[in-house]
C-alpha positions in Angstrom: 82.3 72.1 -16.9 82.5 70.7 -13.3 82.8 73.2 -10.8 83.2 72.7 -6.6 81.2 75.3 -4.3 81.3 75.4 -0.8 78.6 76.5 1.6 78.3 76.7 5.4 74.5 76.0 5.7 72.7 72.4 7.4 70.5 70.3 5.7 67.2 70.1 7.3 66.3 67.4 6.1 69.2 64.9 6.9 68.6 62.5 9.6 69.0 63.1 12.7 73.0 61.5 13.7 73.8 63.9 10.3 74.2 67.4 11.8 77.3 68.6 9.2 78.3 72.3 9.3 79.9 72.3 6.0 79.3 71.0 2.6 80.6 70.5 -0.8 78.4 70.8 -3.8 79.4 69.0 -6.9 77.9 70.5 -9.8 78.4 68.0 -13.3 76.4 69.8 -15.7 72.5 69.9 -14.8 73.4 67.1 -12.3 73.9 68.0 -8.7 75.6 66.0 -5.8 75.7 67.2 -2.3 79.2 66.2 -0.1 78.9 66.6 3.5 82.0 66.4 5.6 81.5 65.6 9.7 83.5 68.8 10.6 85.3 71.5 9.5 88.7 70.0 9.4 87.8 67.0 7.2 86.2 69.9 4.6 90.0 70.7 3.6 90.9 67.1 3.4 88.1 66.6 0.9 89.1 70.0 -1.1 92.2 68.4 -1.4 90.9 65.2 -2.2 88.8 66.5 -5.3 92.0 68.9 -6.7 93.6 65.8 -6.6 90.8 63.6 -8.6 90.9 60.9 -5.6 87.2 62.2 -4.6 86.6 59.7 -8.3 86.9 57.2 -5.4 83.6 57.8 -4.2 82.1 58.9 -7.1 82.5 55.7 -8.7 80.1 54.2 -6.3 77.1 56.3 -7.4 75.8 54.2 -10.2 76.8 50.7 -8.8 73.7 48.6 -9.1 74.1 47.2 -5.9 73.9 50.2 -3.7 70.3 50.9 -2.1 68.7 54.0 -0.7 71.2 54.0 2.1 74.6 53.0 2.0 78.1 52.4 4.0 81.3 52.6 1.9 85.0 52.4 3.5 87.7 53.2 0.3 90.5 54.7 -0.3 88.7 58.5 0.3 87.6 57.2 4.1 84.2 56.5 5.4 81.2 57.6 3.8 77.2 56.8 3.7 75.7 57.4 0.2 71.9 58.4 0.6 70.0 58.6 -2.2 66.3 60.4 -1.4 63.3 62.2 -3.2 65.9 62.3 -6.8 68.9 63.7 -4.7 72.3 62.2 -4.1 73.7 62.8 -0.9 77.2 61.6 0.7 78.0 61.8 4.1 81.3 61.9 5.5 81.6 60.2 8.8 85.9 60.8 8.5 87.8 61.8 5.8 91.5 60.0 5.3 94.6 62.3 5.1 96.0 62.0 1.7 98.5 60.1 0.6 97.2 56.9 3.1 96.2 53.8 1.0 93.5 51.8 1.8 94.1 48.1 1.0 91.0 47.0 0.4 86.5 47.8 -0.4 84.0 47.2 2.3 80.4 47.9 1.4 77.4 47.5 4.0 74.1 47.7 2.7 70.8 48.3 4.6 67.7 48.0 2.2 64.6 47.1 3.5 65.7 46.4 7.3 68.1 43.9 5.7 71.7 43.8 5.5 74.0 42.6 3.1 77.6 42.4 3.3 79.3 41.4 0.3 83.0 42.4 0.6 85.2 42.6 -2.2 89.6 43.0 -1.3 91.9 44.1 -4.0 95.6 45.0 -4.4 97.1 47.1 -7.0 100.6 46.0 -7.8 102.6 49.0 -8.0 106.5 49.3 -7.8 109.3 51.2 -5.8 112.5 51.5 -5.4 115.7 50.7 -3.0 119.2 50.9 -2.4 120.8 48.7 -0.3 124.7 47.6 1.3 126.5 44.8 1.6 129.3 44.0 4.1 130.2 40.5 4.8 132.9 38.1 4.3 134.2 35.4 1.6 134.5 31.5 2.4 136.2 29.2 0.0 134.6 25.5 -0.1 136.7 23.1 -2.0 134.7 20.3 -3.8 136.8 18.1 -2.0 139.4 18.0 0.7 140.0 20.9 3.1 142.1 24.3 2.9 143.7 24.0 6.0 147.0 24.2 5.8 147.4 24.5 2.0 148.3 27.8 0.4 144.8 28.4 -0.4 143.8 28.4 3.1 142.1 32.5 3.9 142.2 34.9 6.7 138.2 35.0 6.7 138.0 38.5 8.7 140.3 40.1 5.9 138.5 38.3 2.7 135.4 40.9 3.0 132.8 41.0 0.8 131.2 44.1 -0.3 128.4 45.1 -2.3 126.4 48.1 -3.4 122.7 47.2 -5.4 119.9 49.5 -6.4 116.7 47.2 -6.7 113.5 47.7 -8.3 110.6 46.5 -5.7 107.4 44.8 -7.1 104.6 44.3 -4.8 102.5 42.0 -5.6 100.6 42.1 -1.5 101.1 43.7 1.6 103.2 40.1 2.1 104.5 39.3 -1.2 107.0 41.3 -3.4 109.7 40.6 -6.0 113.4 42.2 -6.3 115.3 42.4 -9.5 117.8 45.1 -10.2 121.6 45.8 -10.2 124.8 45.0 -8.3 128.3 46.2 -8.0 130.0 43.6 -5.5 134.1 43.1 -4.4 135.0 40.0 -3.4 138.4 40.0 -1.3 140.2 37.0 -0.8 143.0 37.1 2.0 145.8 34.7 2.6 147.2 33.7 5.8 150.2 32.9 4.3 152.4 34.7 2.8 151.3 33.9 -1.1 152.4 35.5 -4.4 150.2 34.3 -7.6 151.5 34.0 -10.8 149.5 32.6 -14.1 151.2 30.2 -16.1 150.9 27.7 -18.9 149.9 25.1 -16.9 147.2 27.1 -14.5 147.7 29.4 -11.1 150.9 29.1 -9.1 150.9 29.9 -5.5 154.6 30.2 -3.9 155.7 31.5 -0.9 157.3 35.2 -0.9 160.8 34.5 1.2 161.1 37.7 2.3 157.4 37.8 3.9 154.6 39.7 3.7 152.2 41.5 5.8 149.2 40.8 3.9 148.4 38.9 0.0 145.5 39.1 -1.4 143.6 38.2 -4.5 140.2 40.3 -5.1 138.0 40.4 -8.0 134.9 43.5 -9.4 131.4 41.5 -10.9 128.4 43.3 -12.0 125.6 41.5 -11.4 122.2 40.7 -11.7 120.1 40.0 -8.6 116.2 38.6 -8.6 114.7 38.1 -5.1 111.0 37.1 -3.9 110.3 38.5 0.0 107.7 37.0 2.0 106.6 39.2 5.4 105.8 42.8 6.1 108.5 45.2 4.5 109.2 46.6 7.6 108.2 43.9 9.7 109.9 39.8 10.1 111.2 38.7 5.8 112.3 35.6 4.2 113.8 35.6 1.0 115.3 33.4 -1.4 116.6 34.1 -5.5 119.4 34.0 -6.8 122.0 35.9 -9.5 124.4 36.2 -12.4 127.2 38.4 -12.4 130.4 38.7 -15.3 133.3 40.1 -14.1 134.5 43.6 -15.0 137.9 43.1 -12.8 140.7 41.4 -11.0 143.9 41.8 -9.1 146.2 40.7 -6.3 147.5 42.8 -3.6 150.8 42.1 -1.5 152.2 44.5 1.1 155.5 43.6 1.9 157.4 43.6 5.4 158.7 46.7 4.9 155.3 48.5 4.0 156.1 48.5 -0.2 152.9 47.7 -1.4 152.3 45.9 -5.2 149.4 45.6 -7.4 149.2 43.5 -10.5 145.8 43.7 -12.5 145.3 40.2 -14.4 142.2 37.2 -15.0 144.3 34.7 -12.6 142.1 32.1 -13.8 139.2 33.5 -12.8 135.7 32.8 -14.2 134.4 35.4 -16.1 130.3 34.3 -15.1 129.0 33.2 -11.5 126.1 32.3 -10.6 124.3 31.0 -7.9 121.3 31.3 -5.0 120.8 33.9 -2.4 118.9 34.1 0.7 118.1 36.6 3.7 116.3 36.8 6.6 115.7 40.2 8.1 113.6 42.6 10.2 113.0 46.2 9.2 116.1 47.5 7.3 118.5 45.3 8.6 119.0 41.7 7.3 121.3 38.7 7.3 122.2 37.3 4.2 124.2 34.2 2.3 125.3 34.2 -1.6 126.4 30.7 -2.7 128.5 30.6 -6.1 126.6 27.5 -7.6 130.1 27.5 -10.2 133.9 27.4 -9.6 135.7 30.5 -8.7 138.5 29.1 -11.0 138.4 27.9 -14.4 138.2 24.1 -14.6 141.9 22.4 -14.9 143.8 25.7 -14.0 143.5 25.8 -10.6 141.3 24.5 -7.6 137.4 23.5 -7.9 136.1 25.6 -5.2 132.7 27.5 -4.4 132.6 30.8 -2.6 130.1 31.0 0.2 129.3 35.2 1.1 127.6 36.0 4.5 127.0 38.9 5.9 124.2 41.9 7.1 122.7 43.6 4.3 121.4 47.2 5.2 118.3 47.7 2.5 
C-alpha cells in the first residue's frame, strides 16, 4: 500500500544550497523515498502532482542505469536533482511546474566523478484535439475555356457567397506539424447579374431571360463534405496548409425575387454534380486564416450544360 506523509522538518545532512522546509515522504512498501520541494508553495503543486499520478514522471528516473550519485532532470514534473547517498534516495525540487503545462521534451545532466555528461533525449507524444471552424467567402466560376463576361452565366461575385461550417479532428504530430480531417457542411451561392430563370430540359440547362425582371436569380447548392488538411507553423502562431476534399451533394435550388418583391423557390439537380472534389489551401495567423477551395471537377454534368470549375476564397475563422 503506498501512502504520502508530509513533515516540516530539514535534513541535516543535505548539502549545503539544499535548505528545504518541507518534504514529502514516499513510502512503497519497506522502501522509502524522500521528496523535497524548494518552498512551501511548490509542496501543494507536488501534492497535486502525486493525487494525480504525474509525480510517476520522476519516479521513472530512479532505476535508470544511467543516472549517478547526483543528478539533474528537467520533465514534465519540473526541475529536480536525484541524490542517491549512504542507501537513501533523495529528490530535490529546485521548481515545481503548475499542472496541466507540458514539457516538450527530457534533459538529463549528469555529474559523476567531476565529469559531465549530457546526453539529451527529445520526444513528442502525438495526441489529438478538436476544432470548429467558419467559412465566409465567395464563389468564382472558371470556364475551361472562353470567358463569362457577358453570357448568361456571368455572376455578381459579392452575392455568390460561399459559406461553410466544419468541425475538425486535430492530430499533432509536433509543436510544427499537425493533420486536419473531419466534417463539413458548406453553401455554395451562385448570383446572376442578369436577370436568369433556369429550367432543366431534355437536352441540358436552359438559361432565359425573365421579361419582366428581377431583382436578384440565383442558383445555390448544400454538400457535405470531407475535408483532410496537413498545417505547418505554430497553432497560434504564422500556418501554411494545403489538402484537399470530397463532398456529395445533399441539395439544390434556384432563387428569383421578382420586381415587385414575389419571391420563388424551386428545389431541383439542375444538372448539378452529385460529387466534387478538389484541393484546398490556407494561410493564416492565430485564429484567423485566408483560404481557397478549387473544384478539381465540373460544377455541371458533362454535355448538359457548361464545363466550369468553381474557385472559393475567403477568411476562415478556426
Amino acid at each position: 500500500m503506498t501512502c504520502l506523509l508530509l513533515s516540516t522538518s530539514s535534513w541535516a545532512d543535505a548539502p549545503a544550497e539544499m535548505n528545504p522546509q518541507d518534504s514529502l515522504i514516499v513510502q512503497f512498501g519497506a522502501s522509502k523515498i524522500i521528496i523535497y520541494v524548494a518552498s512551501k508553495a511548490d509542496k501543494e503543486k507536488l501534492q497535486e502532482m502525486y493525487d494525480s499520478g504525474a509525480l510517476r514522471n520522476s519516479l521513472r528516473y530512479l532505476e535508470a542505469d544511467q543516472l549517478a550519485d547526483t543528478a539533474l532532470v528537467k520533465d514534465d514534473s519540473g526541475e529536480y536533482r536525484i541524490i542517491k547517498k549512504n542507501g537513501e534516495t533523495i529528490i530535490y525540487y529546485d521548481k515545481v511546474k503548475d499542472m496541466g503545462r507540458n514539457s516538450n521534451g527530457i534533459f538529463i545532466n549528469i555529474d559523476r566523478n567531476n565529469r559531465q555528461d549530457k546526453p539529451s533525449k527529445s520526444s513528442y507524444k502525438t495526441y489529438m484535439g478538436y476544432d470548429f471552424g467558419i467559412d465566409v467567402g465567395m464563389n468564382i466560376m472558371i470556364p475551361k475555356s472562353g470567358s463569362l463576361s457577358g453570357t448568361l452565366y456571368e455572376l455578381n461575385p459579392l452575392r455568390s457567397n460561399y459559406i461553410a461550417l466544419n468541425f475538425m479532428s486535430r492530430i499533432n504530430f509536433s509543436k510544427y506539424v499537425r493533420a486536419r480531417i473531419g466534417l463539413e457542411v458548406s453553401w455554395y451561392n451562385f448570383s446572376f447579374t442578369k436577370d436568369v430563370q433556369l429550367n432543366m430540359r431534355d437536352t441540358g440547362l436552359e438559361l432565359t431571360i425573365d421579361p419582366n425582371g428581377l431583382q436578384k436569380s440565383k442558383l445555390a447548392a448544400t454538400y457535405l463534405n470531407l475535408p483532410v488538411m496537413l498545417e505547418v507553423g505554430r497553432r497560434w502562431g504564422f500556418t501554411f496548409g494545403v489538402g484537399g476534399y470530397v463532398g456529395y451533394k445533399v441539395d439544390s435550388w434556384t432563387k428569383a425575387v421578382a420586381s415587385n418583391g414575389n419571391k420563388q423557390k424551386d428545389h431541383d439537380g439542375y444538372y448539378l454534380n452529385n460529387f466534387r472534389y478538389g484541393v484546398s489551401t490556407q494561410l493564416g495567423l492565430r485564429w484567423i486564416k485566408l483560404f481557397a477551395n478549387y473544384d478539381l471537377n465540373s460544377l455541371f454534368v458533362s454535355d448538359k450544360a457548361p464545363n466550369m470549375n468553381v474557385l472559393s476564397i475567403g477568411v476562415r475563422f478556426m
